[in-house]
C-alpha positions in Angstrom: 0.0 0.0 0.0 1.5 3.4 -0.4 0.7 6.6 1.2 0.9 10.0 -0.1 1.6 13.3 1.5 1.1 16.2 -0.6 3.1 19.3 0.1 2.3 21.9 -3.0 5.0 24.8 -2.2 2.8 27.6 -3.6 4.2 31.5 -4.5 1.2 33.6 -5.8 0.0 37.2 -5.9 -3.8 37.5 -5.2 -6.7 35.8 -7.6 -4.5 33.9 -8.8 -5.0 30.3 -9.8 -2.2 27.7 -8.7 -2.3 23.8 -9.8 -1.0 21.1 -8.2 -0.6 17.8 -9.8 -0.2 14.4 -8.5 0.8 11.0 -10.0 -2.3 8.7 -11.4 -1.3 5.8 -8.9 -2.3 8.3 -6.3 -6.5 6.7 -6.9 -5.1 3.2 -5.4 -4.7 4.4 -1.8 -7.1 4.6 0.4 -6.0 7.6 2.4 -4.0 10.7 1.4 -3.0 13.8 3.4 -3.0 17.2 1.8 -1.2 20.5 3.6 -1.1 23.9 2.0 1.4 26.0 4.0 2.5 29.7 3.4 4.1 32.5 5.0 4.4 36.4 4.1 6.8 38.9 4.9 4.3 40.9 4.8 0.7 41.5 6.8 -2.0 39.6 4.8 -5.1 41.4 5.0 -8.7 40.0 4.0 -7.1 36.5 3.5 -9.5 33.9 1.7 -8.5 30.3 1.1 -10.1 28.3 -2.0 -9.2 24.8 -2.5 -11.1 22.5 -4.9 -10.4 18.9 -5.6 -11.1 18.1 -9.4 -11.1 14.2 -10.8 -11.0 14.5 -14.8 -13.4 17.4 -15.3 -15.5 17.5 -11.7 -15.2 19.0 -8.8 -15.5 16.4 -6.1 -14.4 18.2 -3.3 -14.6 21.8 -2.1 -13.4 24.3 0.7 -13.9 27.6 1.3 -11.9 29.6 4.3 -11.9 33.2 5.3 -9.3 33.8 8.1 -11.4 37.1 9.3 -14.1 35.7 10.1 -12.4 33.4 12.9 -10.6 36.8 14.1 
């Protein structure tokens, strides 16, 4: 069995789509893991988070997180 643990290192100024792929054998496990991390050197201000999970053409997973609205 093999487990995957995706780390996308992501660089992007705002609205701006970022894509990570991952290899087809990924569909055989049963589990993966996914973490986004970040950081700025500067403050981030009105932060939102979009993550979508797309098999072929669909969407079969989606997240939505605002960071204000939890400060």
């Amino acid at each position: 069995m093999h487990h995957f643990l995706l780390k996308p290192i992501i660089i992007s100024p705002a609205r701006k789509l970022q894509r990570a792929r991952v290899p087809k054998n990924i569909l055989k496990c049963r589990t993966i893991s996914r973490e986004i991390n970040f950081t700025s050197s500067e403050k981030i201000e009105k932060f939102r988070l979009e993550q979508r999970v797309f098999l072929k053409d669909s969407i079969i997973e989606g997240k939505r997180i605002d960071i204000n609205r939890f400060n």
